[in-house]
C-alpha positions as CSV (number, residue, x, y, z in Angstrom):
1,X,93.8,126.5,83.4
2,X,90.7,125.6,85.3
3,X,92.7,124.9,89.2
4,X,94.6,121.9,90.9
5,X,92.6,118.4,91.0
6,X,93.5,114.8,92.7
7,X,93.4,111.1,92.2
8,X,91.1,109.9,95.2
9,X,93.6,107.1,95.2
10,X,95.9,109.3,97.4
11,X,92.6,109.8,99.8
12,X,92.1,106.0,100.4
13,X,91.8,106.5,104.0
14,X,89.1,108.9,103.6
15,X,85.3,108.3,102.6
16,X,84.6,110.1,99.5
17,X,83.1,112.8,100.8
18,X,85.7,113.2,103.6
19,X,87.9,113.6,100.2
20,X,85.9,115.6,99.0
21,X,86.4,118.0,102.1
22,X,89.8,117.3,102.7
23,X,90.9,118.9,99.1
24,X,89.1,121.9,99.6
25,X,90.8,122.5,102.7
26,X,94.1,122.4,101.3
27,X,93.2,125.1,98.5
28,X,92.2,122.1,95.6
29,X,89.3,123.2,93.3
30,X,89.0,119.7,92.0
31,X,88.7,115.8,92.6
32,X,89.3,113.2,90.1
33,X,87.5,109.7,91.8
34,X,88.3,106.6,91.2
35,X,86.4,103.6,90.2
36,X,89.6,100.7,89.8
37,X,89.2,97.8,91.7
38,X,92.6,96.9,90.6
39,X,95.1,99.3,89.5
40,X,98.4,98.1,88.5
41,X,100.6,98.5,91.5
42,X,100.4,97.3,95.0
43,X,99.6,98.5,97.6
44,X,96.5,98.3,95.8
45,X,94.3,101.5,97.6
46,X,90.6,100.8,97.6
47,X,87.8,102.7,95.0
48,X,86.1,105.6,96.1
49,X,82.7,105.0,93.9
50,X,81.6,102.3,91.5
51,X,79.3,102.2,88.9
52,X,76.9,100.2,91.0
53,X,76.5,102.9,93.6
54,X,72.7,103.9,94.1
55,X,71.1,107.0,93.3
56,X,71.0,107.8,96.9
57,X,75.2,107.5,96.7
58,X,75.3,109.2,93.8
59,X,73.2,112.3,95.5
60,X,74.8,112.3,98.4
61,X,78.6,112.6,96.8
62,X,77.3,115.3,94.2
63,X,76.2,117.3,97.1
64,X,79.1,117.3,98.9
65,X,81.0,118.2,96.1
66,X,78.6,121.0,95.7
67,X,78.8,122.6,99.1
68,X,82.9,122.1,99.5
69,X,82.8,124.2,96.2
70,X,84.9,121.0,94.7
71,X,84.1,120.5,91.0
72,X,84.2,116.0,90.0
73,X,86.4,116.6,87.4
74,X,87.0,112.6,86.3
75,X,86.1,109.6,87.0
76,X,89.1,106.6,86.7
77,X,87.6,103.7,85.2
78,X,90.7,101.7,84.1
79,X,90.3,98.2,83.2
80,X,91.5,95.7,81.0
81,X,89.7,96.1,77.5
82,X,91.9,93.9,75.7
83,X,91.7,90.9,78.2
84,X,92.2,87.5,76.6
85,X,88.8,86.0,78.1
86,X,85.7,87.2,76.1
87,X,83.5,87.2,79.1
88,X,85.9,89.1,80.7
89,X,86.7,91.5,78.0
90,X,82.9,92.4,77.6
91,X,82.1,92.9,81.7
92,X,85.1,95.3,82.3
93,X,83.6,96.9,78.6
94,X,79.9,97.1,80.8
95,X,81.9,98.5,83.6
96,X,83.0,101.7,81.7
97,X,79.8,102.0,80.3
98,X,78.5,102.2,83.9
99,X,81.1,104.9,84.5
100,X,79.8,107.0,81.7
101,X,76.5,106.9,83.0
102,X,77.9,107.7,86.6
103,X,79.5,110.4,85.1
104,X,76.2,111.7,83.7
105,X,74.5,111.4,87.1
106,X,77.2,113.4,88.5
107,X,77.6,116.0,85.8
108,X,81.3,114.9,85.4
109,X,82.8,116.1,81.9
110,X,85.2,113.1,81.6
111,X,86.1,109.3,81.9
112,X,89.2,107.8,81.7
113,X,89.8,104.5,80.8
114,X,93.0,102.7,79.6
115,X,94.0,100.4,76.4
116,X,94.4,97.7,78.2
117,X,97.0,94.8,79.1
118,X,98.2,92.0,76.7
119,X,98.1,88.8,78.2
120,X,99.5,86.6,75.3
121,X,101.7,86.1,72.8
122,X,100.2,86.7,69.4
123,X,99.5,88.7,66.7
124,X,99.4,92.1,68.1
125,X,96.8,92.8,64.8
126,X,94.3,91.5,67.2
127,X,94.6,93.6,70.2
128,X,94.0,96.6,68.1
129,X,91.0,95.0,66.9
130,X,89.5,94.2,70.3
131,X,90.3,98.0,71.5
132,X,89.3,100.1,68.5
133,X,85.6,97.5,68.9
134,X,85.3,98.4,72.6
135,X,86.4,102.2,72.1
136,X,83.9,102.7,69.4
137,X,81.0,101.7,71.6
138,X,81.9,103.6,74.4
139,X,82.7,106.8,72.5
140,X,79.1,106.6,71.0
141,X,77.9,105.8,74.8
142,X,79.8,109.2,75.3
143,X,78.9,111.0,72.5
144,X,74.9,110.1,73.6
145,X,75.6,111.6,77.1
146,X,77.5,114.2,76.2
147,X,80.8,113.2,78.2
148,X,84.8,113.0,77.4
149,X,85.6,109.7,77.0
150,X,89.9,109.9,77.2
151,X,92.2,107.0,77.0
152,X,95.3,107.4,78.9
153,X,98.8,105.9,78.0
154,X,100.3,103.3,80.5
155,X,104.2,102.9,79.7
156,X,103.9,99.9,82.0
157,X,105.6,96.6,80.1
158,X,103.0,95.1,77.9
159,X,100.4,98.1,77.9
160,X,99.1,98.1,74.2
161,X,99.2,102.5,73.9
162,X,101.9,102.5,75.9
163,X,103.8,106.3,74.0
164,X,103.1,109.2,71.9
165,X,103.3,107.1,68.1
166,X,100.8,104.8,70.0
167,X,98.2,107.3,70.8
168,X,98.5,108.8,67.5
169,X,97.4,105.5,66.1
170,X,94.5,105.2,67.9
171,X,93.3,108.0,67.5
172,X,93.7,107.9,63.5
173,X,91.1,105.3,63.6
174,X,87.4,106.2,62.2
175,X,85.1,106.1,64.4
176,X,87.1,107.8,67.3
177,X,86.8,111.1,66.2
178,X,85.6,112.4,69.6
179,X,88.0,110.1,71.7
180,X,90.1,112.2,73.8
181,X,93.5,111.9,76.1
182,X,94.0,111.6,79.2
183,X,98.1,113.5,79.7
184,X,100.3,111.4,82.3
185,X,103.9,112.6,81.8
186,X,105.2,110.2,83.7
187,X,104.1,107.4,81.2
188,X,105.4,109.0,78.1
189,X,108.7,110.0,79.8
190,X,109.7,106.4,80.8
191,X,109.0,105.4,77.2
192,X,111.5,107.6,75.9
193,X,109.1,110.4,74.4
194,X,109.8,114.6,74.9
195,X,107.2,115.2,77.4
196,X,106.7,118.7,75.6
197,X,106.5,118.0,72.7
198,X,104.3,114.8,73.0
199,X,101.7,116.9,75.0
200,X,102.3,119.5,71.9
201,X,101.4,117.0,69.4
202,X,98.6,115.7,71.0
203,X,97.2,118.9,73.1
204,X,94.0,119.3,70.2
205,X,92.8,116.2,72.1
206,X,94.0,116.4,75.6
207,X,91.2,116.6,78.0
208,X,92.5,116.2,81.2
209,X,96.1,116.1,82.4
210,X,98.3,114.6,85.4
211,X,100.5,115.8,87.3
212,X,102.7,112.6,88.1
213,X,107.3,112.2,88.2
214,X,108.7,110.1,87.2
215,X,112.3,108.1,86.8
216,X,114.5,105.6,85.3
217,X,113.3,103.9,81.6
218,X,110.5,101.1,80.6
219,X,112.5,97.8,82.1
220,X,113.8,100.1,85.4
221,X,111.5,103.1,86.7
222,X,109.9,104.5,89.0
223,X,106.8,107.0,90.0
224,X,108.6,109.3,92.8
225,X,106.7,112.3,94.6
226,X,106.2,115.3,92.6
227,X,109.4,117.0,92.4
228,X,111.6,114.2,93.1
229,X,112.1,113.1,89.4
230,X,113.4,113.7,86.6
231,X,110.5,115.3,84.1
232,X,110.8,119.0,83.8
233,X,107.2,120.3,84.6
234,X,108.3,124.2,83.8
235,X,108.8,123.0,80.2
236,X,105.5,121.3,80.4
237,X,103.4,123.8,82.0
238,X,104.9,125.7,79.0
239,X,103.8,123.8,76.7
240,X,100.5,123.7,77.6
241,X,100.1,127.3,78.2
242,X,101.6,128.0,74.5
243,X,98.9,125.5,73.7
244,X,95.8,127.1,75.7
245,X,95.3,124.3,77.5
246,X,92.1,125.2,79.8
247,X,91.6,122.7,81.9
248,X,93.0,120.9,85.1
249,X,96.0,119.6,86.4
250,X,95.3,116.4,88.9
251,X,97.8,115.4,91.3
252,X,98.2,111.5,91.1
253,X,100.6,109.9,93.9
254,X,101.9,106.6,93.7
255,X,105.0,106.7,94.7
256,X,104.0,104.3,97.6
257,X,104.3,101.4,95.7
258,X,108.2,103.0,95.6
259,X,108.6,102.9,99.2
260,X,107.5,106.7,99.1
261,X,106.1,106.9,103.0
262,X,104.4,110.2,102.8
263,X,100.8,111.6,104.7
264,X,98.1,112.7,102.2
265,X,98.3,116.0,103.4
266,X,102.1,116.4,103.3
267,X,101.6,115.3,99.3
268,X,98.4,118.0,98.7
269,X,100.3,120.3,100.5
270,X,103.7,119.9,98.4
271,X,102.1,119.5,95.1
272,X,100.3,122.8,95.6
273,X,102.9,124.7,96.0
274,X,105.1,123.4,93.5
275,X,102.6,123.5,90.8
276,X,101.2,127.2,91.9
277,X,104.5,127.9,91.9
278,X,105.3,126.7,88.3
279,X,102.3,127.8,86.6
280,X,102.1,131.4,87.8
281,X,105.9,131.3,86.3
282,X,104.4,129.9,83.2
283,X,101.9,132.6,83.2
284,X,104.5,135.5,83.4
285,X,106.1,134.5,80.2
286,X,105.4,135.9,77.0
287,X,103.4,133.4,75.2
288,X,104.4,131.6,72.1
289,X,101.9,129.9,70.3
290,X,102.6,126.1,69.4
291,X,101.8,125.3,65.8
């Protein structure tokens, strides 16, 4: 594995490149940055970047990242692809776009988007339609600028890929051959799936991991600090160390919206040392290759 990354969400406070600075003092070798205007929990913490910043923004955070030795590992670029209002559903399309061609500017390897919300009661046929249309366009945009486009699971109430069977559908479809995953445990967990053995089954096209708890089922749950849940991240480390998994694992906190009252630092701080902690174990073991 690459190092330790983090969700600028938990740096709100901070300007980007005060982020940028701030993880590299606590031992990070990475920094995921987020682009979501409106992520689906409140507090709602505000966006680091956008895909409207200026080349003179854009400059000025890839030089900071260079000289705090901090590698962009990810932009977050969730919206709502499947949003019942066409004008609507093509902007927030153009807003990933833009975040692909961020990404290119900042020599970022990956964008993650989501699969979107449904709004309305329906035939669900249709919601599959509108997110295999947008995801095809954007994994050509991808393709063209040589970028990871990966869709991360939500196991949120009416998310459309909301588990593991879900993912695997999508990704079945032609045309998103290249699409990869973005890994959140936490999502897969509530929604009943073996955290181990979902990462197994999808690790040829995981790109990019989380490291988020998580508690409680679909209808009752919640996102606790790391360590305070019930997902067991040995078994997981595991898993993607028997699956040569090689690159990062980004610390994403929102356990705030739980009533979680924790400093930035105290969080960097404890996530280090529980995920050092876990994947030097996971190194030690003899390794057993996952079919």
């Amino acid at each position: 594995m690459k190092g330790l990354s983090c969700n600028s969400g938990l740096l709100c406070k901070y300007s980007t490149e005060e982020a940028i600075n701030v993880l590299a003092e606590h031992g990070y070798q990475g920094i995921d940055i987020s682009l979501e205007i409106a992520p689906p929990f409140l507090p709602m913490p505000p966006p680091h970047m956008s895909p409207d910043d200026n080349a003179s923004t854009r400059r000025r955070v890839r030089k900071a990242a260079e000289q705090a030795g901090i590698t962009i590992v990810a932009l977050n670029a969730h919206n709502n692809l499947i949003h019942s209002v066409p004008e609507t559903r093509q902007a927030n399309l153009e807003f990933v776009k833009g975040a692909l061609q961020l990404a290119s500017d900042l020599e970022v390897q990956c964008v993650v988007a989501g699969s979107g919300m449904k709004e309305f009661y329906g035939w669900e046929s249709l919601y599959w339609e509108w997110i295999v249309y947008a995801l095809r366009e954007l994994v050509s945009d991808a393709d063209r600028l040589g970028i990871s486009l990966a869709v991360e699971a939500g196991g949120l109430p009416g998310i459309l890929v909301h588990n593991l069977s879900r993912m695997q559908r999508l990704l079945e479809y032609e045309g998103l051959e290249s699409l990869g995953v973005l890994f959140d445990p936490s999502h897969y967990y509530i929604r009943g799936d073996d955290v181990p053995e979902a990462f197994k089954a999808l690790s040829r096209r995981v790109a990019h991991v989380h490291a988020k708890d998580a508690k409680g089922y679909v209808e009752d749950y919640a996102f606790p600090p790391l360590g305070m849940g019930e997902i067991d991240f040995e078994a997981l480390v595991s898993a993607m160390v028997a699956c040569n998994y090689t690159g990062y694992i980004s610390v994403e906190y929102e356990a705030f919206a739980w009533g979680y009252e924790m400093e930035p630092t105290q969080v960097l701080s404890q996530g280090k040392i529980l995920l050092d902690g876990i994947i030097s174990a996971a190194a030690r073991q003899p390794i057993q290759q996952s079919r």
